[in-house]
VONUKE-126332 format. One record per residue (C-alpha): x, y, z; residue in one letter. Coordinates in steps of 0.5 Angstrom, whole numbers, plus 500, padded with zeros to 3 digits. Layout:
% residues N
<site <X; Y; Z>; A>,
...
% end
This chain:
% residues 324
<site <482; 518; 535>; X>,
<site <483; 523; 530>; X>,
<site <477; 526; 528>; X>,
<site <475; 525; 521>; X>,
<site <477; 530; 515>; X>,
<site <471; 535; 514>; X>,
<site <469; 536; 507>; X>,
<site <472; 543; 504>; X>,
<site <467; 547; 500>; X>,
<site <466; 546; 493>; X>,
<site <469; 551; 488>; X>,
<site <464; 555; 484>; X>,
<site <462; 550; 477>; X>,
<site <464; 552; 471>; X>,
<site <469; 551; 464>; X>,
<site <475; 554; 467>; X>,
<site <474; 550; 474>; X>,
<site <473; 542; 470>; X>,
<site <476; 537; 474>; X>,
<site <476; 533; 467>; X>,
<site <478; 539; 461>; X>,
<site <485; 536; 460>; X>,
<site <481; 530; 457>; X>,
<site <478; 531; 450>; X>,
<site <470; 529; 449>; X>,
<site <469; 530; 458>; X>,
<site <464; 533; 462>; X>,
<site <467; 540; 463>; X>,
<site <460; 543; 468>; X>,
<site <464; 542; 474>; X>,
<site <470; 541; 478>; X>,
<site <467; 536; 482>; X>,
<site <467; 528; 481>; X>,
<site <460; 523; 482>; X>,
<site <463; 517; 486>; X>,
<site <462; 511; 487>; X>,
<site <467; 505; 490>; X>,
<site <467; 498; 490>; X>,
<site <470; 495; 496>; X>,
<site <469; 498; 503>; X>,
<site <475; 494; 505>; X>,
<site <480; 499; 510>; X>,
<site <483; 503; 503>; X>,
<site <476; 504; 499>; X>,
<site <472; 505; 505>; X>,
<site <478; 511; 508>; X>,
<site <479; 514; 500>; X>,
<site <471; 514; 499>; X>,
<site <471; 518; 506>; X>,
<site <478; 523; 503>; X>,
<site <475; 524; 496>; X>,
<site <468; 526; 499>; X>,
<site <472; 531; 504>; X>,
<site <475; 533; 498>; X>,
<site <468; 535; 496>; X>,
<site <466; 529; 491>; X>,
<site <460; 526; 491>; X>,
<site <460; 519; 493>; X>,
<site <454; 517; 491>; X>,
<site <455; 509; 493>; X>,
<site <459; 504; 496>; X>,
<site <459; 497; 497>; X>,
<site <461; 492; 502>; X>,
<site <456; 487; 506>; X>,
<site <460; 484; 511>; X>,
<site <461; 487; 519>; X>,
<site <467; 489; 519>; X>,
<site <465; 494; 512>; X>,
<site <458; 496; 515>; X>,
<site <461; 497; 521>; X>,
<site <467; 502; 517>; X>,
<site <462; 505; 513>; X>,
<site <458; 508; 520>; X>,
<site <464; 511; 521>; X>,
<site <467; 514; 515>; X>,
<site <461; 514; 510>; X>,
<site <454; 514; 514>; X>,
<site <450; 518; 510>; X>,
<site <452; 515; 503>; X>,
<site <447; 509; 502>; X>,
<site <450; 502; 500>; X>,
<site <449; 498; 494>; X>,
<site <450; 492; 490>; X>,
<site <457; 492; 486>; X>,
<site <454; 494; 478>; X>,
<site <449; 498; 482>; X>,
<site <454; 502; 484>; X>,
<site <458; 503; 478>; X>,
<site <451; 505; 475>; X>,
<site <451; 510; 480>; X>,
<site <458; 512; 479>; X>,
<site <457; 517; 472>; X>,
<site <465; 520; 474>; X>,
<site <469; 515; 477>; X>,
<site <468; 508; 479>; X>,
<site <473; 506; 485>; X>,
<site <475; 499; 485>; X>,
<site <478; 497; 492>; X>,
<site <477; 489; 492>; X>,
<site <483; 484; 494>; X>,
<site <489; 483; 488>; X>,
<site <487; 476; 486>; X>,
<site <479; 478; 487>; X>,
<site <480; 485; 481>; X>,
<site <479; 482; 475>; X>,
<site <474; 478; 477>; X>,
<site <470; 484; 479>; X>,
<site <472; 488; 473>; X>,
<site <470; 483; 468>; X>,
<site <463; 482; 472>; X>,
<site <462; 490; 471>; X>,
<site <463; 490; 464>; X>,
<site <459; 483; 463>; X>,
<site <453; 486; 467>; X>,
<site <454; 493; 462>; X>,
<site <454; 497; 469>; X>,
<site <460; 501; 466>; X>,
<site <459; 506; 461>; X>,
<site <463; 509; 456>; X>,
<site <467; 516; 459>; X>,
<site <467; 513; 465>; X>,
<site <474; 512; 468>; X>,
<site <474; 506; 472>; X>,
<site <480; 506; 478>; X>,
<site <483; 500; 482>; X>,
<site <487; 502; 487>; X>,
<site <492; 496; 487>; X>,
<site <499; 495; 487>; X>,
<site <500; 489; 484>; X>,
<site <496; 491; 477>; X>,
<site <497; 495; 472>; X>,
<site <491; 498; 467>; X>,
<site <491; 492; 463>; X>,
<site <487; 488; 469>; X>,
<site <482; 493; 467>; X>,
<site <481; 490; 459>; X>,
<site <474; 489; 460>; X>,
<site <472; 496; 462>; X>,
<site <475; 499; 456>; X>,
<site <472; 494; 451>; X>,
<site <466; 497; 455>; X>,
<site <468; 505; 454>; X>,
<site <471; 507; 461>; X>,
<site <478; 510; 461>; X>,
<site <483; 505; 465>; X>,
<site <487; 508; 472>; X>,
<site <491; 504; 477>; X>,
<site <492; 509; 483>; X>,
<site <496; 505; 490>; X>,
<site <496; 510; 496>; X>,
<site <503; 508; 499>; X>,
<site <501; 507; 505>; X>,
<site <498; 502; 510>; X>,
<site <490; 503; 512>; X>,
<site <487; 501; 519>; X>,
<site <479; 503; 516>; X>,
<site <478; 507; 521>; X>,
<site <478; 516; 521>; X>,
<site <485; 515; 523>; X>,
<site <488; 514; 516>; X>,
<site <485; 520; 513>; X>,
<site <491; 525; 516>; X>,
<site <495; 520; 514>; X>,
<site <494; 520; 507>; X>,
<site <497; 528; 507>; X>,
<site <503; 528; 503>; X>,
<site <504; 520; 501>; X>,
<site <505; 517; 495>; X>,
<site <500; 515; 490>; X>,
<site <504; 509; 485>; X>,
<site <499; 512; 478>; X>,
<site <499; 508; 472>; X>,
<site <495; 511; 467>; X>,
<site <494; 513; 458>; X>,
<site <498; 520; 457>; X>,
<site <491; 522; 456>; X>,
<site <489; 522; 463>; X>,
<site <495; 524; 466>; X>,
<site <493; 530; 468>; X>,
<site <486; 528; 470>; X>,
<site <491; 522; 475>; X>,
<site <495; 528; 477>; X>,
<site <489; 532; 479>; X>,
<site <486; 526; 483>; X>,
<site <491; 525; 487>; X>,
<site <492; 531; 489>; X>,
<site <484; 532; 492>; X>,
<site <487; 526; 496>; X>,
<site <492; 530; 499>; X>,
<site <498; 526; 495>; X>,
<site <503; 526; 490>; X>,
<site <503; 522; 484>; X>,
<site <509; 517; 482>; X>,
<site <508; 515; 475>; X>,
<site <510; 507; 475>; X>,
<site <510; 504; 468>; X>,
<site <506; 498; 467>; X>,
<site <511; 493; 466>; X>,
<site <514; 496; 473>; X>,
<site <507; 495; 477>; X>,
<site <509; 488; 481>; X>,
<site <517; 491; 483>; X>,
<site <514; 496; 485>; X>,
<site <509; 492; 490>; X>,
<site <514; 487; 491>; X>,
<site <518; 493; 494>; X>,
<site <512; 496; 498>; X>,
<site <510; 490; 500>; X>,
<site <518; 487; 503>; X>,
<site <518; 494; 506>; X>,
<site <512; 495; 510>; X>,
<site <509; 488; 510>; X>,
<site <515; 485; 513>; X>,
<site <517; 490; 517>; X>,
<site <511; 488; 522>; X>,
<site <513; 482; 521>; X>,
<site <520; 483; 523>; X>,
<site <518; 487; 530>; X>,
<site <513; 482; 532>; X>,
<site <520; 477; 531>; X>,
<site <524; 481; 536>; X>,
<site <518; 483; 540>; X>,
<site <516; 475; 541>; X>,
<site <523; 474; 543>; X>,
<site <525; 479; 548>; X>,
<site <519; 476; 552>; X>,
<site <523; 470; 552>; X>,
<site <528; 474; 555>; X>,
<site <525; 476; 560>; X>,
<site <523; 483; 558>; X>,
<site <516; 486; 560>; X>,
<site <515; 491; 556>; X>,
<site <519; 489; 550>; X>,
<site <516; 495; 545>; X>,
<site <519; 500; 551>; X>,
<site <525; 497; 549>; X>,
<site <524; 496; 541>; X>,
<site <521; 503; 540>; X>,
<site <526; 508; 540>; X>,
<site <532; 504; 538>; X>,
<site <526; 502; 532>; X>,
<site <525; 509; 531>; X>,
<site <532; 511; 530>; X>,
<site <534; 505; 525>; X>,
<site <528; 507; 521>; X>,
<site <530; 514; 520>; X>,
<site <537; 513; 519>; X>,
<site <536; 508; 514>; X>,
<site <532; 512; 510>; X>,
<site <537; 518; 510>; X>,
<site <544; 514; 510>; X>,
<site <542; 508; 506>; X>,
<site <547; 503; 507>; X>,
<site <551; 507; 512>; X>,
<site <546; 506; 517>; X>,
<site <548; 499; 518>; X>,
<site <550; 497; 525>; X>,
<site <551; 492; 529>; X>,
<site <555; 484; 529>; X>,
<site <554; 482; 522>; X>,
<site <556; 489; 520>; X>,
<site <562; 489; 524>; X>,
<site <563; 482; 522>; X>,
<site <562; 479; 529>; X>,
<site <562; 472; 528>; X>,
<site <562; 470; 535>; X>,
<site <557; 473; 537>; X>,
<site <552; 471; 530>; X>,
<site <554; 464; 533>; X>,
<site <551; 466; 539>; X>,
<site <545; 467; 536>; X>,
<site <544; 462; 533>; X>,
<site <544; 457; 537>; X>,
<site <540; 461; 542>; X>,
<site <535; 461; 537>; X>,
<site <535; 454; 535>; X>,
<site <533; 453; 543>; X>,
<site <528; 458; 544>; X>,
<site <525; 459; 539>; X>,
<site <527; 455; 532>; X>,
<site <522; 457; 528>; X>,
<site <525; 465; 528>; X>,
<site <533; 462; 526>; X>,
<site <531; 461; 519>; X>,
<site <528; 469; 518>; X>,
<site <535; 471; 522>; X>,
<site <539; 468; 517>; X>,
<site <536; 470; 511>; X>,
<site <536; 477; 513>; X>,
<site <543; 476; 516>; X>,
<site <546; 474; 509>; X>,
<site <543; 479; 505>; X>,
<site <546; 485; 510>; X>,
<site <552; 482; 510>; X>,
<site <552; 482; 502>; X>,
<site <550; 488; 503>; X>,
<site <555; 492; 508>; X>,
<site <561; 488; 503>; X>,
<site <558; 492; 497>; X>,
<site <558; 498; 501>; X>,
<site <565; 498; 504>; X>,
<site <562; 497; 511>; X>,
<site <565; 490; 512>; X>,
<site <571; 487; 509>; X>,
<site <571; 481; 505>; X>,
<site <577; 478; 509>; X>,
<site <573; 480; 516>; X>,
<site <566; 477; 513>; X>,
<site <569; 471; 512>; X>,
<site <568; 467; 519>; X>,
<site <562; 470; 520>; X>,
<site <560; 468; 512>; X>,
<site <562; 460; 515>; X>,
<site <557; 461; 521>; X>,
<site <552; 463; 517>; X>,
<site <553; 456; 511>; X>,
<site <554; 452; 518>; X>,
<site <548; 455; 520>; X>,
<site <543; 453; 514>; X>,
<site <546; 447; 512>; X>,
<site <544; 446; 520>; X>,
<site <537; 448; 518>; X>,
<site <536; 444; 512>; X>,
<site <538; 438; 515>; X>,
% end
């Protein structure tokens, strides 16, 4: 395991070192943030732990189950926990709100309700899928709003912190907090991607069909080379997985290899009928990816649309086989 990020020394405060003085009407003694975070699920835990390595003041954090106790021994341990409104009480600069997508205008609403924000106070989420308008109620209440996504995937453990070294933060913010989001980011180790509100669920949506599906699709291939008899299917996947990644990442589309990109319709209905014996719940997934790539080499010029004819016949016979 990573040994867990040491806080840096904080910089002498004063006006000239304001973490806020872009922000007309802020606090402008000290570059330093007090903190609170609500949620200390796997991402709030981890960048409550980030922004005291940073040198902020977590003042509190809240959480009650196991799994949250649990991982705020491990990255939190001497900030005391408490009740959600008593943490953003707490929370004089920034409050952090970590929570599940579909639970975060609940929470926010309660917090204003509860009048345990203030104004000034810049109350954040870190969902993808929100913009600033889920966080409505705070400003009525005088908070200034941000959204702030890492881009990245959380254990809830010390090993996440190195990883948030250079990765992208999908920000949604007023202009008036832009260089305040931007400086955030940065004591985070990230770099800021300004997304516009109307854009926030496209650029979830992506992450999501990106990374979320990305597991999914190697446990896919993982389960089915057991089926064939491989032992050590992850050996095998591994490095051709690796290399596929990277590849995809510097080639686009030119990346594609394999039957659907050559246009191998044989060896597609090969597949297919393997899977139906084997494994029927996977032939669904195949041929929808199937389709999309073979979409996708045409528009690329990596597969003829003569050639693409047969294959694009198995795939049809393949659904309608499905569907029936």
């Amino acid at each position: 395991m990573s040994a867990p990020m040491r806080p840096r020394p904080a910089a002498p405060p004063g006006p000239a070192a304001s973490w806020d003085s872009a922000v007309p009407g802020a606090r402008a003694t000290s570059r330093l943030l007090t903190v609170g975070v609500v949620g200390a699920g796997r991402v709030g835990a981890v960048l409550g732990a980030a922004l005291a390595a940073a040198g902020h003041r977590v003042a509190a954090v809240s959480g009650s189950s196991g799994a949250s106790r649990a991982r705020l021994a491990l990255l939190l341990p001497e900030v005391p926990r408490r009740p959600a409104a008593a943490v953003a009480h707490a929370a004089t600069d920034l409050l952090l709100v970590a929570v599940p997508d579909d639970r975060l205008a609940a929470v926010v609403a309660d917090l204003a309700q509860r009048g345990a924000l203030h104004p000034g106070q810049i109350v954040a989420h870190t969902s993808g899928a929100h913009g600033l308008a889920v966080l409505g109620p705070a400003v009525s209440a005088g908070a200034r709003p941000l959204a702030l996504h890492p881009a990245m995937t959380f254990t809830g453990t010390p090993d996440d912190l190195p990883r948030l070294d250079g990765i992208s933060y999908g920000v949604t913010a007023p202009a008036e907090l832009r260089p305040l989001a931007a400086r955030l980011v940065a004591d985070l180790g990230g770099v800021p991607e300004w997304v516009a509100e109307s854009d926030r669920p496209l650029y979830h949506a992506a992450l999501a069909h990106g990374a979320n599906h990305l597991v999914t699709l190697v446990n896919e291939a993982t389960d089915r080379l057991r089926d064939a008899g491989v032992s050590r299917p992850e050996k095998v996947l591994a490095p051709l997985l690796r290399a596929a990644l990277e590849n995809a990442l510097r080639l686009g589309d030119d990346a594609l290899t394999g039957p659907v990109s050559r246009g191998d319709a044989g060896t597609v209905r090969r597949h297919l009928d393997r899977l139906a014996a084997t494994a029927p719940e996977s032939v669904p997934a195949y041929l929808a990816l199937a389709r999309r790539t073979a979409d996708r080499a045409i528009a690329a010029g990596r597969l003829r649309p003569v050639d693409a004819q047969s294959l694009l016949g198995v795939l049809a016979d393949s659904g309608r086989e499905v569907a029936a």
